[in-house]
FILUMZA-96483 format. One record per residue (C-alpha): residue number from 1; x, y negated, z; residue in one letter. Coordinates in steps of 0.02 Angstrom, whole numbers, m for minus. Layout:
// FILUMZA-96483
{NUM; {X; Y; Z}; a}
...
This chain:
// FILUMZA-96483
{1; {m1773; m1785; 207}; x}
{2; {m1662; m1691; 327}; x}
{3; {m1642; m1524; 409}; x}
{4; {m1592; m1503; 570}; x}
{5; {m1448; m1375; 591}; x}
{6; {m1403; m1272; 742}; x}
{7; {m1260; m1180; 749}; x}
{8; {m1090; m1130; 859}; x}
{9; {m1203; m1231; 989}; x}
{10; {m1191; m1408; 908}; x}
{11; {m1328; m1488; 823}; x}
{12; {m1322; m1594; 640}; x}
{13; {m1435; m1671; 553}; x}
{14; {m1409; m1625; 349}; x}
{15; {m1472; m1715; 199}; x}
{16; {m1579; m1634; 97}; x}
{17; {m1506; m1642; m89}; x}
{18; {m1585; m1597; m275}; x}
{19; {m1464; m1451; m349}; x}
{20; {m1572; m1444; m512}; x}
{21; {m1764; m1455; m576}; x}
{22; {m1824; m1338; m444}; x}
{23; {m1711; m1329; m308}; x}
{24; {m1650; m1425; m139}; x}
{25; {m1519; m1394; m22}; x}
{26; {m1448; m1441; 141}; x}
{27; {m1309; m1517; 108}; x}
{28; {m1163; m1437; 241}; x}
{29; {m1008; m1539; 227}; x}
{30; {m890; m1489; 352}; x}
{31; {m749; m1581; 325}; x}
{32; {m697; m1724; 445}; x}
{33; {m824; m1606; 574}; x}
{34; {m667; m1543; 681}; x}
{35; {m805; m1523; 827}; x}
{36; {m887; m1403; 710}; x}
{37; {m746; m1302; 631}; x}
{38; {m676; m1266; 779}; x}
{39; {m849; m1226; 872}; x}
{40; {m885; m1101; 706}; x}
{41; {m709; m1016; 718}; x}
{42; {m713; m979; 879}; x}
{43; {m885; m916; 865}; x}
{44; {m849; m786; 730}; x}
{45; {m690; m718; 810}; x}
{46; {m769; m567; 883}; x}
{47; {m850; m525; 718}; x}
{48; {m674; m521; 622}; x}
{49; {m589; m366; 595}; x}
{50; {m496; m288; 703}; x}
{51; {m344; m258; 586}; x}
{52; {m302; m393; 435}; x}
{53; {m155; m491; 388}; x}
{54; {m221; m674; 314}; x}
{55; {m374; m793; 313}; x}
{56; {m406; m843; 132}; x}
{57; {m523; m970; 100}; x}
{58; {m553; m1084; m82}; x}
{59; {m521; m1289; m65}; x}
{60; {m591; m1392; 2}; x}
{61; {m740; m1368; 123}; x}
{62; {m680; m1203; 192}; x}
{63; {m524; m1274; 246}; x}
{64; {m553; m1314; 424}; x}
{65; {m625; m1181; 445}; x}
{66; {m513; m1052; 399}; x}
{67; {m352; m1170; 463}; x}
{68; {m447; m1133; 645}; x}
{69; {m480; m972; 602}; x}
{70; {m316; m913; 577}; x}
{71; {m235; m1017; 730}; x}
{72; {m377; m958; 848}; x}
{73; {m335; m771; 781}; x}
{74; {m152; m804; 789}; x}
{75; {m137; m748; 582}; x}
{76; {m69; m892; 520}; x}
{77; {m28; m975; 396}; x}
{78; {m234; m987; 306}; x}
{79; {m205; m952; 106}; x}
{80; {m303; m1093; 10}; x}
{81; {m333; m1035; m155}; x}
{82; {m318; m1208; m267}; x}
{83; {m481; m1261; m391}; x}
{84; {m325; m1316; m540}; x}
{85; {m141; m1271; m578}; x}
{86; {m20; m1385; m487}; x}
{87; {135; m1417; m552}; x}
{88; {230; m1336; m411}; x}
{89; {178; m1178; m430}; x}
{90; {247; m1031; m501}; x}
{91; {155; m923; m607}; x}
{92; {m21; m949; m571}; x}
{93; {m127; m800; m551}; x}
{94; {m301; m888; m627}; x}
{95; {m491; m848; m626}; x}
{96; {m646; m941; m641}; x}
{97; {m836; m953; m556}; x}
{98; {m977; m1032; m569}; x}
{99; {m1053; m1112; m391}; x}
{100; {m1216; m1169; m349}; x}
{101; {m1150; m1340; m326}; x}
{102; {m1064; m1372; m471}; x}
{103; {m1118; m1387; m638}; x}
{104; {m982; m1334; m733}; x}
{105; {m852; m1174; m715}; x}
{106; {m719; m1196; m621}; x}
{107; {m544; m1107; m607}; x}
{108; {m483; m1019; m427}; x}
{109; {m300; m1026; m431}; x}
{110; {m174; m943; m337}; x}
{111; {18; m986; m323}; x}
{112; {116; m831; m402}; x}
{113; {249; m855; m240}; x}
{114; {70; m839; m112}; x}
{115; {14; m704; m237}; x}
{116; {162; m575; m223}; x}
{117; {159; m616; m21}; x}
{118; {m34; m551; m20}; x}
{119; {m2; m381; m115}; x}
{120; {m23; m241; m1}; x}
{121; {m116; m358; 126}; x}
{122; {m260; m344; 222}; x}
{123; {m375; m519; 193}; x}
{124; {m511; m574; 271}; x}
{125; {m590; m702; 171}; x}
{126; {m685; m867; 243}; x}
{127; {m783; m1001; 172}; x}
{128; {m897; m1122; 250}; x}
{129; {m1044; m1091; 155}; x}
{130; {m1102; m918; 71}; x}
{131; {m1246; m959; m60}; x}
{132; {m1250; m844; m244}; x}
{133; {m1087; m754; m187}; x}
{134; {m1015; m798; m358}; x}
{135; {m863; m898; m261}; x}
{136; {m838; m742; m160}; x}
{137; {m863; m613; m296}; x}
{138; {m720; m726; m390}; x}
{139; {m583; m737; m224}; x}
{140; {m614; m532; m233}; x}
{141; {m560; m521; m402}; x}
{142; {m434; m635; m383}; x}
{143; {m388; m555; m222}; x}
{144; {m374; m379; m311}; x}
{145; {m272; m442; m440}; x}
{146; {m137; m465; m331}; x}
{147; {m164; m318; m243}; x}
{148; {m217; m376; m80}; x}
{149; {m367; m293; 0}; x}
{150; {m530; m381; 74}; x}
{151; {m565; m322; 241}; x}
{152; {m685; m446; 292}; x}
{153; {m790; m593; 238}; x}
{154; {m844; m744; 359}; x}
{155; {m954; m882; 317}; x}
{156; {m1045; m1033; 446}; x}
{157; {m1182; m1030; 348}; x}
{158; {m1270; m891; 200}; x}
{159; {m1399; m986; 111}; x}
{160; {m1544; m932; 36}; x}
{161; {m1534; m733; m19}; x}
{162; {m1364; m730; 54}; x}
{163; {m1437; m697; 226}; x}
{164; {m1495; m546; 184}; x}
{165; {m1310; m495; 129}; x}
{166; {m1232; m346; 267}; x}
{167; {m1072; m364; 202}; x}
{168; {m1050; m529; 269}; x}
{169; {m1036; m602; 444}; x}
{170; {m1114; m784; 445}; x}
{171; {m1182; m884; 602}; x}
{172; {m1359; m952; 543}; x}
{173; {m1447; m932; 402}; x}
{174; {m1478; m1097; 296}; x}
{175; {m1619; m1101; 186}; x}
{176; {m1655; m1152; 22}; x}
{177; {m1788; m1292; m14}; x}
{178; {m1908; m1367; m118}; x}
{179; {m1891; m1535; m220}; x}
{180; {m2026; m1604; m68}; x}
{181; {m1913; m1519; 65}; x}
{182; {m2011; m1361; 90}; x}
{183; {m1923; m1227; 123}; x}
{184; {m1925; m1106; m21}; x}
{185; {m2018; m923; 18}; x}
């Protein structure tokens, strides 16, 4: 089962994958799609803000996207916001979510050096797909913590309920499905 995806004019064919007992979705994998990331970023430009200071975006789908984001804006360098402590960073600045495509919590870590260079920032953060929101909700936190402010939020893709979301700017809607590959109502 596939779904055919339109979006930033290109066309791909996604694999529909079981989440859990109930619930499909179109699996979006961007990376190694440079067509696509850049396509999607240069898309969205006119919905960023006006004023802001960084792209932030969580490994490792959103990369591209915000990486063409912020050189197509001319706000670079993109914060990536690591899923484990590294052993070159300096005082982590640590939370953790729970995402609709993992089964397990993970952590969203910032480097303390990145962290003290947000505070008193404007951020706009990106990701590639929007779905529950709990990825976002956790990058706000996080993004708070260090006392950077979100300005903006840019997705590709809001899945499912997310669509309905005004507080985010997205290209298409994705839906969610059915174990038979019906789109759920």
């Amino acid at each position: 089962m596939e779904y055919k995806l339109n979006v930033a004019g290109l066309t791909r064919d996604l694999p529909i994958i079981k989440i859990n007992a109930t619930t499909a979705i179109a699996s979006f994998v961007l990376l190694g799609d440079d067509e696509l990331s850049a396509a999607a970023a240069k898309a969205i430009l006119p919905q960023l803000p006006q004023q802001f200071d960084f792209i932030v975006t969580v490994e490792s789908k959103g990369i591209p996207f915000a990486h063409d984001l912020a050189l197509y804006s001319k706000h670079t360098p993109s914060i990536v916001i690591r899923k484990s402590v590294k052993a070159y960073m300096d005082s982590p600045v640590v939370t953790s979510v729970n995402s609709i495509t993992t089964q397990h919590p993970q952590q969203l870590v910032l480097d303390g050096t990145i962290a003290s260079q947000l505070r008193g920032k404007r951020v706009v953060i990106a990701d590639d797909v929007i779905s529950t929101g709990n990825s976002l909700r956790a990058v706000e936190e996080l993004m708070t913590r260090v006392g950077a402010q979100v300005v903006g939020r840019v997705a590709i893709l809001a899945e499912g309920a997310a669509a309905q979301r005004t507080d985010i700017h997205f290209l298409s809607p994705l839906p969610l499905f059915n174990l038979d590959g019906t789109e759920k109502q």
